[in-house]
N, C-alpha and C positions, 0 to 999 in steps of 0.2 A: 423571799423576793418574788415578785409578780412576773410570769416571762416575759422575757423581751421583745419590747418591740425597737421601730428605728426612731431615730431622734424626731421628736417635733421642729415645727417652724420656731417655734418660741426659745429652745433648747438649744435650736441651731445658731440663733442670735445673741445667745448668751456664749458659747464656746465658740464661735468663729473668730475673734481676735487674739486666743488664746492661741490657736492654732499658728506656726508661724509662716508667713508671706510665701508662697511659691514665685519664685524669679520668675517674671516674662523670660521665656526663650528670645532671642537675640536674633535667630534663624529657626526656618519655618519649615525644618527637617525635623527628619523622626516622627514617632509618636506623638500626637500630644496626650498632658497627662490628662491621668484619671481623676473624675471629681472628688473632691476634697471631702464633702458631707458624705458621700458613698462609700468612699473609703474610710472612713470614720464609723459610721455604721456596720461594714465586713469586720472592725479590727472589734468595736464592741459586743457584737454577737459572739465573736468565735470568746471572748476574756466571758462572757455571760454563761456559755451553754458549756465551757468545758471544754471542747471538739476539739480536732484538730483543722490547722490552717488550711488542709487538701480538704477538707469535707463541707467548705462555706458555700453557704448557695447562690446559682448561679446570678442572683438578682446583684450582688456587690460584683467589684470588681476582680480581676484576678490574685488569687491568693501569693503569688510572689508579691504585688502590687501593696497588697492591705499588709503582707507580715513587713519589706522593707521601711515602709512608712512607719509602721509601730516601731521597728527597731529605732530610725532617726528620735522619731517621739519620743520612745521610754529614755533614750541618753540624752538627751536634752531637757528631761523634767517636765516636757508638755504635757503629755500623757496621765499623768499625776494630775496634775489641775487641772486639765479636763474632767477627771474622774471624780476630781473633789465637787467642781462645778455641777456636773449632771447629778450625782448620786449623796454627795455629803460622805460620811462616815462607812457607807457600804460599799462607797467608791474604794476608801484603802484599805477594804479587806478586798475587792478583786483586783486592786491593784497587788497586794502581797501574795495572793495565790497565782497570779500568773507570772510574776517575779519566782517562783517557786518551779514552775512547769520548766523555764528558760533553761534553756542549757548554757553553763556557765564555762567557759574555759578553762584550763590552766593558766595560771599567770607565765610561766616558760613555755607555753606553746611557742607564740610569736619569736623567743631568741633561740630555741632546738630548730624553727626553720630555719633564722639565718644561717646558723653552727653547718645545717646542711647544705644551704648553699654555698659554704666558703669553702672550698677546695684546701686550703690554707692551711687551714685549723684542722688539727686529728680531732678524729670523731668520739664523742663518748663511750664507751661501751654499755651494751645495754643492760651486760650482766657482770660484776667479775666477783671470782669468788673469794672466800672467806681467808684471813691473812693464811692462816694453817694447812688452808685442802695443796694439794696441788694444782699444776698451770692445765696437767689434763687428766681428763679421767683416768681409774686404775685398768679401766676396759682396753684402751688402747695402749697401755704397758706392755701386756700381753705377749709375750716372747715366745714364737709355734718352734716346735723342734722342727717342723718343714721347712721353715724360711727360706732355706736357699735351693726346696724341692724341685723346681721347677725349671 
């Protein structure tokens, strides 16, 4: 592969409708956002070179900015066609190695928070042991002929 540069004008015209619509804000607070093609450009460098998201140069936008937009993108299958658009077939091999970097969840993360937030429900144990061992170790069995020394 050739390194990376940023997308052309011609490139941008071809993946801008893939991209989907940012809602006008309604009010005229906050931020406003970051450009679309710029942040397109941060998310394609950092999927190009490898890097990580804290090491993009300063010319994109902020790398919270470019990683949350990629997350929207990649679950919603933008991202993909974009990738197919620009690159063809080299598109879904960086599209499958950065699908590979992603850190993936557990699928019971999300219900062990709820479990912890409900007061209700007894908690799991993290450990318990085997049906045979005993409830506690043989260390604290342990019977001192001093027991009652003191």
């Amino acid at each position: 592969m050739t390194p990376y540069r940023d997308i052309t004008d011609e490139e941008w015209q071809r993946v801008a409708p893939l991209l989907p619509e940012l809602r006008p804000r309604s009010e005229l607070r906050g931020r406003p956002l970051a450009n679309t093609r710029s942040v397109l450009n941060g998310v394609l460098w950092v999927i190009y070179s490898g890097a990580t998201w804290s090491a993009m140069p300063r010319k994109y936008p902020s790398y919270q900015t470019c990683h949350r937009r990629f997350k929207s993108w990649h679950h919603a299958g933008v991202l993909q066609r974009v990738m197919d658009e620009l690159f063809g077939e080299a598109g879904n091999k960086l599209c499958s190695t950065m699908e590979a970097r992603m850190r993936m969840h557990a699928p019971n993360a999300h219900a062990a928070a709820n479990d912890a937030a409900d007061p209700s429900r007894p908690a799991t144990p993290l450990y318990t042991p085997p049906s045979g061992a005993p409830a506690t170790p043989l260390v604290f069995n342990y019977i001192s002929p001093f027991k009652n020394a003191a």
